[in-house]
Each structure stands twice: as structure tokens, then as C-alpha cells.
C-alpha atoms as an extended CHARMM CRD file, in Angstrom:
* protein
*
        81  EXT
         1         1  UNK       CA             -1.8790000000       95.7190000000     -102.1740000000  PROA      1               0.0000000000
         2         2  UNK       CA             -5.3000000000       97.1270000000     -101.8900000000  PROA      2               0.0000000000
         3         3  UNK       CA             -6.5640000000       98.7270000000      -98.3010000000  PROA      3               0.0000000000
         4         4  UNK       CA             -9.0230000000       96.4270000000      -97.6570000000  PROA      4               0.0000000000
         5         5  UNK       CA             -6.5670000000       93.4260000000      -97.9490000000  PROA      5               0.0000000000
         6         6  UNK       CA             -3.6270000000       95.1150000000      -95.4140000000  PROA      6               0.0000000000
         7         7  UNK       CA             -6.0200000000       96.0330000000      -93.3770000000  PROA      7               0.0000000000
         8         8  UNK       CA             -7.2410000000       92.3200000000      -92.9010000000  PROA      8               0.0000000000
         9         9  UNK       CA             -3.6030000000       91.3940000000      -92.7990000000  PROA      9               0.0000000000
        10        10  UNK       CA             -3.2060000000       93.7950000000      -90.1570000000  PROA      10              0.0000000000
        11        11  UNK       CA             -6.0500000000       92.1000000000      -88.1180000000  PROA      11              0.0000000000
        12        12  UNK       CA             -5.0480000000       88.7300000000      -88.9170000000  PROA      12              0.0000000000
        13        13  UNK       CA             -1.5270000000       89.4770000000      -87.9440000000  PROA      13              0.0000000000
        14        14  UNK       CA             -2.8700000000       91.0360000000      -84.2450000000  PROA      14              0.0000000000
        15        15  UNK       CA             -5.5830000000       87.8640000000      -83.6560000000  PROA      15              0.0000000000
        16        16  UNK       CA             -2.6890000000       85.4230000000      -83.9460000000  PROA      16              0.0000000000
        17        17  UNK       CA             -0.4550000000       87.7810000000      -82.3320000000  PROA      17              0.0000000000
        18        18  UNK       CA              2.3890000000       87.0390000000      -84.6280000000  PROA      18              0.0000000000
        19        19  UNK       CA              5.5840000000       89.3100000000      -84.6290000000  PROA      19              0.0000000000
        20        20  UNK       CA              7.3410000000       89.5160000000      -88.0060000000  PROA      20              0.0000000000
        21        21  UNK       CA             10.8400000000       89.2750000000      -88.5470000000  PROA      21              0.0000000000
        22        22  UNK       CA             12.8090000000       92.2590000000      -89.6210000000  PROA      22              0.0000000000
        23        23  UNK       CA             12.8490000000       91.3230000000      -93.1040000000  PROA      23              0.0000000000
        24        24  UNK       CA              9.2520000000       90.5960000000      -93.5620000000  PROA      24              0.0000000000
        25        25  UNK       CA              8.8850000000       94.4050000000      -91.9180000000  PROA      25              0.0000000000
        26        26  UNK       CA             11.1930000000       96.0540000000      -94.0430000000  PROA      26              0.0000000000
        27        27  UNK       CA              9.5320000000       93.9690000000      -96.9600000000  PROA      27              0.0000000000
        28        28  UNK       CA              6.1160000000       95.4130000000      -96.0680000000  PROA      28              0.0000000000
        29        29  UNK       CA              7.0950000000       98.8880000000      -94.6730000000  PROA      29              0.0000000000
        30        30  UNK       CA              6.3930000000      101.3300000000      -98.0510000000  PROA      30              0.0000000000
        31        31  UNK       CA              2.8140000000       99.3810000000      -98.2940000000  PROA      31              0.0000000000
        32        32  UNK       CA              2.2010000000      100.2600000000      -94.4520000000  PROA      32              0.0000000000
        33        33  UNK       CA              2.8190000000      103.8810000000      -94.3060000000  PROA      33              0.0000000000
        34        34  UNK       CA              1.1400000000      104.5700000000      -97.4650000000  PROA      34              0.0000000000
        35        35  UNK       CA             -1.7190000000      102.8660000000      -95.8230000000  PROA      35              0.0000000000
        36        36  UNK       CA             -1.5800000000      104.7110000000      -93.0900000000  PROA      36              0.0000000000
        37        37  UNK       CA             -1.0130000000      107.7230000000      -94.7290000000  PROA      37              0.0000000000
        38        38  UNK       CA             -3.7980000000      107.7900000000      -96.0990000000  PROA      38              0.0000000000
        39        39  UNK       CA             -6.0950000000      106.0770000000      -93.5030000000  PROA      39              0.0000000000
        40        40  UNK       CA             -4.7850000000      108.7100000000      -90.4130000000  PROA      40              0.0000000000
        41        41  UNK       CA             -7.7860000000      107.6820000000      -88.3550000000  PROA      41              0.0000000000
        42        42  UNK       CA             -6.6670000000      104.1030000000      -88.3700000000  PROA      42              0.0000000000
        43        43  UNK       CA             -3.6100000000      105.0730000000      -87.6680000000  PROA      43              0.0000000000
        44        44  UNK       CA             -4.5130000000      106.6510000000      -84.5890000000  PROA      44              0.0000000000
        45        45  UNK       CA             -6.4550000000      103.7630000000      -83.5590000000  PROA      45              0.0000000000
        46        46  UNK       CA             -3.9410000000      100.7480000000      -84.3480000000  PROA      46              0.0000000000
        47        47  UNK       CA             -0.4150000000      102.8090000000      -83.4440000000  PROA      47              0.0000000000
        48        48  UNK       CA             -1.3380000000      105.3160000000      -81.3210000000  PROA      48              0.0000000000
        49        49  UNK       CA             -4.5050000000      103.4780000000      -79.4400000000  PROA      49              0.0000000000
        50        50  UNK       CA             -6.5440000000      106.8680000000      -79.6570000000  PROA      50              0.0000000000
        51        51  UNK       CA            -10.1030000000      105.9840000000      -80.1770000000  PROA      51              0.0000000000
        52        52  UNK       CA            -11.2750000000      109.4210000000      -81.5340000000  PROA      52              0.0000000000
        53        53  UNK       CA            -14.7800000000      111.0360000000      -82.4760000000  PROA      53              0.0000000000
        54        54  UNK       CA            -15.6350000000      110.9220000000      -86.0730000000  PROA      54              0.0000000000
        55        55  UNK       CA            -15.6510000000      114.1360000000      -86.3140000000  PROA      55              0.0000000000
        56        56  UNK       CA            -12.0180000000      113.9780000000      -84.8100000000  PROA      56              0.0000000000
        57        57  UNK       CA            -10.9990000000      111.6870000000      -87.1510000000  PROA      57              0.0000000000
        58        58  UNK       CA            -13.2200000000      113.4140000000      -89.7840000000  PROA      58              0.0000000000
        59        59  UNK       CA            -11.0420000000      116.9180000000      -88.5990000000  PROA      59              0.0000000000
        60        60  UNK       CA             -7.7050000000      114.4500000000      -88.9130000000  PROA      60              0.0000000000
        61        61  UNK       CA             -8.1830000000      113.6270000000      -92.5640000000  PROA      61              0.0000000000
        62        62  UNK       CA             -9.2010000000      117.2930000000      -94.5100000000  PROA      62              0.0000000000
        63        63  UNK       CA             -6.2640000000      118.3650000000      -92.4480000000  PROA      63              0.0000000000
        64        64  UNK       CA             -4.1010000000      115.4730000000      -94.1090000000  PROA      64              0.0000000000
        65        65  UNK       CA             -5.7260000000      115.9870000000      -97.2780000000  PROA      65              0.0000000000
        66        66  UNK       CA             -5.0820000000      119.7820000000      -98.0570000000  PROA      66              0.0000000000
        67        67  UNK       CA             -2.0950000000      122.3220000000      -97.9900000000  PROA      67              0.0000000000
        68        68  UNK       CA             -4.2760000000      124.5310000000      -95.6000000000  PROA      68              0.0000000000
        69        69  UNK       CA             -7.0470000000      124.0500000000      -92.9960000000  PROA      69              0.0000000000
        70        70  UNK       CA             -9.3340000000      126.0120000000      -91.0110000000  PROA      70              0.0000000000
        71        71  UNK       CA            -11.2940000000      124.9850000000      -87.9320000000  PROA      71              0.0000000000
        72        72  UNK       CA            -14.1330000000      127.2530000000      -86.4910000000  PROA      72              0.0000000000
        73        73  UNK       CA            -14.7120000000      125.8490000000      -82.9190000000  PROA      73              0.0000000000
        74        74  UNK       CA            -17.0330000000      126.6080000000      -80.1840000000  PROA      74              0.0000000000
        75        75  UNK       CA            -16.2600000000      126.6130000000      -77.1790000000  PROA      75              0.0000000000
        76        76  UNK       CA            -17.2980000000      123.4670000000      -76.2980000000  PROA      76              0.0000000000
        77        77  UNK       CA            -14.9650000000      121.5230000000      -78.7680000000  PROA      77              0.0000000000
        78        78  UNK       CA            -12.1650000000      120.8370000000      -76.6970000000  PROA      78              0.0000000000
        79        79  UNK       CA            -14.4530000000      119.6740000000      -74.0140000000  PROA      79              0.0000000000
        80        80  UNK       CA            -15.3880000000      116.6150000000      -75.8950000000  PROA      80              0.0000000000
        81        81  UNK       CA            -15.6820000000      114.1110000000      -73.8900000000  PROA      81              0.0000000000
């Protein structure tokens, strides 16, 4: 399945506030957290109900993406509001 088409499942699925049965999960699980494995940001927003900064969610992914990541900060950063 493509990531345009679970992630209009996904919103289908939450506007008619369906709840799947255990089989249909376990049907759909490996498509789902490949999705969100590699869509973290969406992740954080459908899951976790963190509604991040893009450059949070920017941060998120090349940390997701590589073996190693490096983050120069001001001081400021953590004060994002």
C-alpha cells in the first residue's frame, strides 16, 4: 500500500470513528509501522498527539534517517514555544 492511500485510510478510519477488530489490526499492522516508520512526524501527531515545529519534526526525521546526528542549538531552542 502506498503512503498516500494509508494515510487516507487512516483519516477515513478516524472521521467515521470506526474501531477495527483484532484481526483486521493484526492484518494491517506491518503496513502501519512501516508507515510510520518512515513518516515519524505523523507519528507524533496521530499516536502521540504532539503537534511539533517543522523544524522539530524536520530534527525528528535526519535523526531517524542516519546512524549518527548532530544538533548545534542556541540557547533559545528549547524555549520554543
Amino acid at each position: 500500500m502506498e503512503d498516500k492511500e494509508l494515510q487516507k485510510s487512516l483519516t477515513k478510519l478516524k472521521r467515521e470513528n470506526k474501531v477495527l477488530t483484532k484481526e483486521q489490526k493484526e492484518e494491517n499492522i506491518a503496513e502501519w509501522v512501516l508507515f510510520y516508520r518512515q513518516n515519524l512526524d505523523l507519528f507524533n501527531r496521530d499516536i502521540l498527539g504532539l503537534n511539533l515545529k517543522e523544524f522539530q519534526n524536520d530534527m525528528i526525521r535526519e535523526m531517524a534517517e542516519g546512524e549518527k546526528t548532530d544538533v548545534i542549538a542556541s540557547r533559545g531552542l528549547s524555549k520554543q514555544k
